[in-house]
C-alpha positions, 0 to 999 in steps of 0.5 A, spaced: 500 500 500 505 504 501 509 503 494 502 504 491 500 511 495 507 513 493 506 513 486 499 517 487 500 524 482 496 529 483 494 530 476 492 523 476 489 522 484 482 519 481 485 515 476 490 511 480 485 510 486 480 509 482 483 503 477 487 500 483 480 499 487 477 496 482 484 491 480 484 490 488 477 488 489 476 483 483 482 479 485 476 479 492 472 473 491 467 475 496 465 481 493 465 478 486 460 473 488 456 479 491 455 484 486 455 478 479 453 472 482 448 472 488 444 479 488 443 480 480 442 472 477 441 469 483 435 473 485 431 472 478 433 465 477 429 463 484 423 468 482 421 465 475 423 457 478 418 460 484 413 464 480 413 458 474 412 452 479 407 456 484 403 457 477 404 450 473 401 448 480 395 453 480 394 451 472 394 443 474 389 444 479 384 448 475 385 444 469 385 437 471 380 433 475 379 435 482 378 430 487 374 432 492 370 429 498 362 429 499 358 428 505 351 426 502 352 424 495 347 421 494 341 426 496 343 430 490 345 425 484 344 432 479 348 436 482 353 430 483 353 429 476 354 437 474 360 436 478 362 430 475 361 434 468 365 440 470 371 436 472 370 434 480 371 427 482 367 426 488 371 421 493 368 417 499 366 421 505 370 423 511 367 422 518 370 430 520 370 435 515 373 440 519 378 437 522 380 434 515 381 441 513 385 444 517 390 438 517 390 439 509 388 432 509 383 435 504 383 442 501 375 442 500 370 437 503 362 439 501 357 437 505 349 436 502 343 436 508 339 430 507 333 435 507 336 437 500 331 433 495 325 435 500 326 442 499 328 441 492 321 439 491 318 444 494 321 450 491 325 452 497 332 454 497 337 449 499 344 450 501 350 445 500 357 446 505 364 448 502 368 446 508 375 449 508 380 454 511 381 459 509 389 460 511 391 455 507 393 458 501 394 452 497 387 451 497 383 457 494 384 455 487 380 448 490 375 453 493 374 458 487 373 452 482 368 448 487 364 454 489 363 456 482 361 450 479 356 449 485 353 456 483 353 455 475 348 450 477 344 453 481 342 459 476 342 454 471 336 450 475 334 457 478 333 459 471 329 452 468 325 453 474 323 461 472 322 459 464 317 453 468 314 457 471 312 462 464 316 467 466 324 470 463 330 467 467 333 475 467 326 476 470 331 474 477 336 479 475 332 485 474 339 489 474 346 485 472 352 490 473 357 489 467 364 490 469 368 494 463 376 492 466 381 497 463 387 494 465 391 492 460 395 486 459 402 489 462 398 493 467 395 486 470 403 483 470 405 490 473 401 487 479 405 480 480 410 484 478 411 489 483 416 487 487 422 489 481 423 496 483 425 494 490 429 489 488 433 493 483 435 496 488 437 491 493 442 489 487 446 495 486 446 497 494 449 489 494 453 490 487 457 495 491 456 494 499 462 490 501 467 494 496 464 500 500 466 496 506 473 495 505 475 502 502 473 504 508 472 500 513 476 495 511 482 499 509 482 502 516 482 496 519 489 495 516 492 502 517 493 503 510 488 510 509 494 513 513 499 514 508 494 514 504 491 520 506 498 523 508 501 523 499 499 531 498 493 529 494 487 532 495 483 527 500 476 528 495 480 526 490 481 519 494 474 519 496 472 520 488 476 515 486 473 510 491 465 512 490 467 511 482 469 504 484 463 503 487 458 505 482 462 501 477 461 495 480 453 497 483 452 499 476 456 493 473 451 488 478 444 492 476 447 491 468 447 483 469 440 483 473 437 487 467 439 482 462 437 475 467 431 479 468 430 479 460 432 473 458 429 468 464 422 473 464 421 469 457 420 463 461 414 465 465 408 463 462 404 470 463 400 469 457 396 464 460 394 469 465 392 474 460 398 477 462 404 481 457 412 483 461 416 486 457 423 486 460 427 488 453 432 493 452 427 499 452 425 498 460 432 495 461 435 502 458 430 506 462 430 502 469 438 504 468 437 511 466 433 512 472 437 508 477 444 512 476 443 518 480 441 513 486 447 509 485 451 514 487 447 516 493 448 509 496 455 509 495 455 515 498 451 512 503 455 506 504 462 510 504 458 514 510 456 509 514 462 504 513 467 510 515 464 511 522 466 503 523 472 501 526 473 494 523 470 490 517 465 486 521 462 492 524 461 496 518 457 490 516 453 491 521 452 499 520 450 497 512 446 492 514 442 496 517 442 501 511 439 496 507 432 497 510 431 504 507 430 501 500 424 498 501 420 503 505 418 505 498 415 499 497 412 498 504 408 505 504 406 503 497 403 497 498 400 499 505 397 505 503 396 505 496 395 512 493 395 516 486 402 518 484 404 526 484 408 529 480 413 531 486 414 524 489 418 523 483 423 527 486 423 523 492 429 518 491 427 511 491 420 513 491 421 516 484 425 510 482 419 505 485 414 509 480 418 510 474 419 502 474 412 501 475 409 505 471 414 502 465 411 494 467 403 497 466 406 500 459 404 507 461 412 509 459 414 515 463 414 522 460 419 527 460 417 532 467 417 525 471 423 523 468 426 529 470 424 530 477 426 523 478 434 524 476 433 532 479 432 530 485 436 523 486 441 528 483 440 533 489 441 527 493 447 525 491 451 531 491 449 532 498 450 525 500 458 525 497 459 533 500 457 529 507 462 524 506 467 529 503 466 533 510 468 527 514 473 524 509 477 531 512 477 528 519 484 526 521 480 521 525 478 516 519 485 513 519 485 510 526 483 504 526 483 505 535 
């Protein structure tokens, strides 16, 4: 370090610092393995594999003959017979229904009231149980297809009866309500979807967490900022070249997650849930446009907090915990859901969130919310690297004790 601090010039501070950060840290395996293999292709590979085997799970149960077991079959043989033709195979009885389901021994069990065929008769409304629990998420695609067959009969006999009877069928529903939904395909996939903007996040604070951690920390740890910092070289100059380090590589991370993202969404089978993603080059260049003034301020923010450790595994700590920032963003939308304003683009990582979202639905993003964006992100920043300039001033930060 020390032959390395002698060779500093003051013309070319930045250059050196920068170009030795970066040879030094990718010979490190733990920063390799964080900012281009954990965070940008670990993380798409294991949310397609999840989203693809929750949904071919969801489309199998939707689509394939569903057993289900009935208390009181033979009391209502029609409406078996109906269930039989939209695919439920009724099953033997089961002596404690409730029981049976909150155990996940059946997803769903109905049961038919033995009055059943007398109230038929008679004309009065009779009721069939769908007994199931609700918790249990793995059975709501159960619930969903045995409830909708069992009212599909219903209206039909409902409907036979009325026409019996000489009236029209729609004489029972005098007022029908037509829902028009104007969501688009991409907008209906932006929902799934929504977990994106927070995760492109989470891949540049990781890209560049631990490089932030050893130039600072790290480096301190081993006593080498001290003669670092005692070549007569500006010290904004050194923090310069470090902060550069770090962007490439949270730059460099988010580039590899962008590109996973367009090659494994292909995978995910959105058409058949009348979904549309478009991940290509337009909304990889757009996301990436958009997150360059928020790379900067977080390894303005890692440097920062990194700085005020004394050791590695104590800056960990401290940069750990910053990493609970970006997903205020996603917690406030998803907890309180409002209409964006044109000034919350100028929030960073709220305008980062809304950009992106609106690049999923399809809406694009227009120029006044684009430059609100990067304007305000860019404000950040620049107080961000002032901060830690400021404290990079301190002759404190070379003591490591």
């Amino acid at each position: 370090m020390n032959a390395v601090s002698l060779k500093i010039e003051r013309s070319r501070a930045f250059v050196t610092v920068f170009l030795k950060e970066v040879k030094e840290n990718l010979r490190d395996r733990r920063t390799i393995v964080s900012a281009f293999l954990t965070g940008p292709l670990l993380g798409p590979i294991m949310l397609v594999m999840l989203l693809n085997i929750t949904l071919n799970r969801e489309f199998n149960k939707a689509e394939q003959p569903l057993p289900v077991p009935v208390i009181g079959a033979n009391y209502a043989p029609n409406l078996i017979a109906a269930l039989k033709a939209g695919g439920i195979v009724p099953t033997a009885a089961i002596g404690n229904p409730e029981v049976a389901v909150r155990k996940q021994d059946a997803d769903v069990v109905m049961r038919i009231s033995p009055d059943f065929a007398t109230s038929w008769r008679r004309g009065e409304p009779v009721q069939v149980e769908v007994i199931y629990d609700s918790s249990q998420r793995d059975a709501n695609t159960a619930v969903e297809r045995v409830s909708q067959l069992v009212e599909s009969y219903a209206r039909q006999q409902g409907a036979m009866r009325l026409v019996a009877r000489g009236l029209a069928p729609s004489t029972a529903w005098p007022v029908t309500a037509a829902r028009r939904d104007q969501a688009t395909a991409q907008a209906r996939a932006a929902l799934m979807f929504s977990i994106l903007p927070y995760f492109f996040v989470l891949t540049v604070f990781m890209g560049g967490m631990y490089l932030a951690i050893d130039l600072t920390a790290g480096e301190r740890e081993r006593q080498s900022l001290e003669p670092l910092f005692a070549n007569p070289v500006s010290r904004w100059k050194i923090l310069a070249g470090k902060l550069a380090a770090i962007c490439v590589f949270s730059i460099a991370s988010l580039l590899i997650s962008l590109v996973a993202f367009g090659v494994v969404g292909r995978f995910i089978p959105t058409e058949k849930l009348g979904m549309e993603l478009d991940l290509g080059l337009h909304f990889s260049g757009h996301v990436l446009l958009l997150m360059l003034p928020l790379i900067v301020l977080l390894a303005a923010l890692q440097s920062m907090v990194a700085a005020f450790a004394k050791s590695y595994r104590e800056a960990q700590t401290y940069v750990s915990l910053l990493m609970f920032v970006p997903v205020l963003p996603s917690i406030l939308l998803s907890t309180m859901p409002i209409k964006a304003q044109g000034w919350m683009y100028a929030v960073p990582l709220l305008g980062q969130h809304l950009g992106i979202m609106q690049l999923l639905r399809g809406d694009g993003i227009d120029m006044q919310q684009l430059g609100l964006c990067l304007a305000g992100s860019l404000a950040a920043a620049v107080l961000g690297v002032l901060a830690t300039v400021h404290l990079y001033q301190s002759e404190r930060l070379a003591i490591s004790s």
